[in-house]
N, C-alpha and C positions, 0 to 999 in steps of 0.2 A: 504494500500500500504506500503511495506517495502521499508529501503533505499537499494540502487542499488546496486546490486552484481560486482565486479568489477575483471579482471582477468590482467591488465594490468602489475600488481607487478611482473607476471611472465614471463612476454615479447612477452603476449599474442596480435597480432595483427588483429584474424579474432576469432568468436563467433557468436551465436544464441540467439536471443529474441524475446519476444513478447510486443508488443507495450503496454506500459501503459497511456499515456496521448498524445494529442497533443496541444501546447500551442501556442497561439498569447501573444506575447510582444513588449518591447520598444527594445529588442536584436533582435528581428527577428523571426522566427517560430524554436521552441525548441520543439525535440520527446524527449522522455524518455521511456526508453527501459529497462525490468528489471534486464536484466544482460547485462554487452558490457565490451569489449576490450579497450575504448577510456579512454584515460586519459585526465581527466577536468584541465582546468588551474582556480589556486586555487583563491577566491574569496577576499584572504583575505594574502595572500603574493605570489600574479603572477607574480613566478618566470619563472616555464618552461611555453611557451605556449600550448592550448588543441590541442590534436590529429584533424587532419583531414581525411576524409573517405567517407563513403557512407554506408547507408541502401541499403541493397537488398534483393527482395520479386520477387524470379521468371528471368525472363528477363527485370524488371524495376527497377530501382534504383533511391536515393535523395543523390543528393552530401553535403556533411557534411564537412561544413567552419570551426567549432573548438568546441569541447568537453567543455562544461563549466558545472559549478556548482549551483544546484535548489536545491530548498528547497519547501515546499510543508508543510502549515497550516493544523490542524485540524478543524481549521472553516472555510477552502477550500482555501486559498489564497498560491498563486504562486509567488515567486521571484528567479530569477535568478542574478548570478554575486555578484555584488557590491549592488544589491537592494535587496537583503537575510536583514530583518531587525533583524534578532539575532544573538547570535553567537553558531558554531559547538556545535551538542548535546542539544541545549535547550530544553524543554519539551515541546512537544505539536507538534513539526516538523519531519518532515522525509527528510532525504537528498541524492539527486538525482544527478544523471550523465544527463545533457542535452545534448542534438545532436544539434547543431544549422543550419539551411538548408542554402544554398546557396540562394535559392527563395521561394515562397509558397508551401506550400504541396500539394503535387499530391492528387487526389481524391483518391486513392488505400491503401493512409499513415492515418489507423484508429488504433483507441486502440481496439485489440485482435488482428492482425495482426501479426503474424511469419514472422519471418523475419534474413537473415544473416547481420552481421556487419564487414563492413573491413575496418581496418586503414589504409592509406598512411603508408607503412611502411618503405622508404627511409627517408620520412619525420620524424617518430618515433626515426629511427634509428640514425640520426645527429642530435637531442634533447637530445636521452639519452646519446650522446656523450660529447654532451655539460654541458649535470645535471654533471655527472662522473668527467671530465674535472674543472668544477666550484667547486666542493667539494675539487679538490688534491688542486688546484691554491690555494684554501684560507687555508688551512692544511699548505702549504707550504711557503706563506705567514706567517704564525701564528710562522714559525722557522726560516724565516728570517729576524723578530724584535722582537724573544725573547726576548735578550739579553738589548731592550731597556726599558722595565720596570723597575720603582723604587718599584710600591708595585704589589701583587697579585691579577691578574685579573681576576681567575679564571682559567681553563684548558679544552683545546680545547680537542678535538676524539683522540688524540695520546698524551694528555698528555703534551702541548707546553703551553705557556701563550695564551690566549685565544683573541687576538686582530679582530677575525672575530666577536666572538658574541658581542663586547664592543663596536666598531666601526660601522661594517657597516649597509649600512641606505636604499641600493637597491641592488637586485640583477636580472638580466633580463638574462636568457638564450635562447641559437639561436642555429641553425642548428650546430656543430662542435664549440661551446662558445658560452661567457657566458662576459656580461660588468656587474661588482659591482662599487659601489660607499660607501668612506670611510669618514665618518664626522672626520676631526681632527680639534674639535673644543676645549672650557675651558672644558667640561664635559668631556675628552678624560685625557687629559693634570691632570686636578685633581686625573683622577683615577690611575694618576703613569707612564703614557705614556711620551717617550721624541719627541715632537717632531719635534722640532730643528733639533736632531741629525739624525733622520729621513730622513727632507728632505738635509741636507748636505751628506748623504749617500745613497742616492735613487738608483743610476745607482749599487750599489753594493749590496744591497737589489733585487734589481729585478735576478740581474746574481746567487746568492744565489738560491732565489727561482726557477729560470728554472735548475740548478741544481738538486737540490730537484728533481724537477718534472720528468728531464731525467731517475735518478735510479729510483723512483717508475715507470716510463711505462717501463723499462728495468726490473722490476722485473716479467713483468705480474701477475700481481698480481690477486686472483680473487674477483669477484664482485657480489652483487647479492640483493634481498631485500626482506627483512624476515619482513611479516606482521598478526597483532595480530586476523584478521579475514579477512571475504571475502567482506565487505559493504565498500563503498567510506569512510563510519566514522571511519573506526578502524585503526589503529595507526597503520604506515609502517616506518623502518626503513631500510638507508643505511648501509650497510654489504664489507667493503674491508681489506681482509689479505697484509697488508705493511709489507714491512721486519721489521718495528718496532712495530706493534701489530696491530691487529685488532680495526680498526676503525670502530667505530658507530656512526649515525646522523639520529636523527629522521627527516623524509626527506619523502614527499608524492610523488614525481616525479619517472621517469622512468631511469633505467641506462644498462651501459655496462655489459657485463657476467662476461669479463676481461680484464686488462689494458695491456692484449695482442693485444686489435683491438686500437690503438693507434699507430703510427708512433712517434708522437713526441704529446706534451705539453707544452706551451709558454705563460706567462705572459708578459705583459707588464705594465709599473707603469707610470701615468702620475697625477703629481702635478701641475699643470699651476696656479691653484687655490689654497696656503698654507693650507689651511682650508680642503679641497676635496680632496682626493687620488682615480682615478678611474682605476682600474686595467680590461685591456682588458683581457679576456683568447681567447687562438685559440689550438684546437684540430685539428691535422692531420690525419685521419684515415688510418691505413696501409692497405697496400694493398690487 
């Protein structure tokens, strides 16, 4: 068995397979299918969450609760999610797109089975608004506390000081946004960060950054993601032309075509905790 063909990088929402496995676990009954549309929520930083959808074989169908990610031994052993016990690429594993059902599988749902795949694809659609949406807010972000570093932290996808990869500790994305969570803790503070100053200038930080955000969706800018093969394992990258350069972010999630299907883009910055900066994003999809 090879790992799972995957077509989701290109906004693919419907596709054809044939059944490879059908599995009992502690997630619930997972198909794996050897090529599919659905995009898995990743095992190991569940950022966006998996597509949901349905197998269909004829005029029967299994409703498909969310796309997650398996892996699959050569001495036969199956885990899914967070129970995968290695990490991406080890030798010996092959790595799979799981279908997770709603309830047991119908008698009809075997391996060799043909079958079509369709994603919810409203629900796809204000995910990848929300991936797109998470990427500018922290971009944007990253230029409205430039100016607070004492030393080099490195340099973000445009080239700013890089306080998204230094900082933050979660990021969770939802239909139209995305909530991150920022440690400003001693390990922050030693790497040169002020952040005192910070939080005495939050409300002007945050108006900065929706700034920011307004001219990039006012540029429509386009979007898209450029990946190094066709399996769930091969390395996919974020693709957006800013009027300041082309941004890269190696990034497994799905996104907009362009930052023309946006209406607006809004951060908000809450510190209630000195320590914690948790920035809401909300995406307005136009019309």
């Amino acid at each position: 068995m090879s790992s799972t063909i995957v077509s989701f990088a290109d906004g693919s929402v419907t596709g054809d397979g044939v059944v490879h496995r059908v599995e009992s676990s502690p997630h619930g009954v997972i198909v794996v299918v050897d090529a599919t549309p659905f995009h898995p929520v990743d095992h190991t930083w569940p950022d966006q969450p998996g597509d949901s959808g349905a197998l269909i074989a004829g005029d029967v169908r299994a409703e498909i609760v969310e796309a997650v990610m398996a892996a699959a031994g050569d001495d036969g052993e199956f885990a899914v999610g967070s129970d995968i016990p290695v990490k991406r690429g080890a030798e010996g594993w092959t790595w799979l797109v799981g279908h997770r059902l709603t309830a047991d599988a119908p008698d009809w749902l075997v391996p060799g089975v043909e079958l079509s795949l369709a994603v919810d694809s409203a629900h796809r659609a204000g995910l990848s608004r929300g991936h797109t949406a998470c990427h500018l807010a922290s971009l944007a972000l990253d230029l409205a506390v430039a100016d607070l570093w004492r030393k080099d932290p490195g340099t973000d996808a445009i080239g700013n000081p890089d306080f998204e990869g230094r900082a933050n500790q979660t990021s969770r994305i939802h239909e139209d946004g995305a909530v991150d969570e920022y440690r400003l803790g001693k390990s922050l503070r030693r790497a040169g960060f002020d952040t005192e100053a910070f939080a005495a200038t939050l409300a002007s930080r945050e108006e900065a950054a929706n700034a920011q955000l307004a001219t990039w969706v006012a540029s429509a800018a386009a979007s898209r993601i450029e990946t190094e093969g066709p399996t769930i394992v091969d390395r996919r990258r974020w693709h957006c032309e800013l009027p300041e350069g082309e941004a890269v972010i190696l990034c497994g999630g799905t996104h907009v075509r362009s930052l023309a299907e946006f209406a607006s883009i809004t951060v908000a910055l809450d510190l209630t905790d000195p320590q914690l900066l948790v920035m809401t994003t909300t995406a307005i999809p136009a019309d």
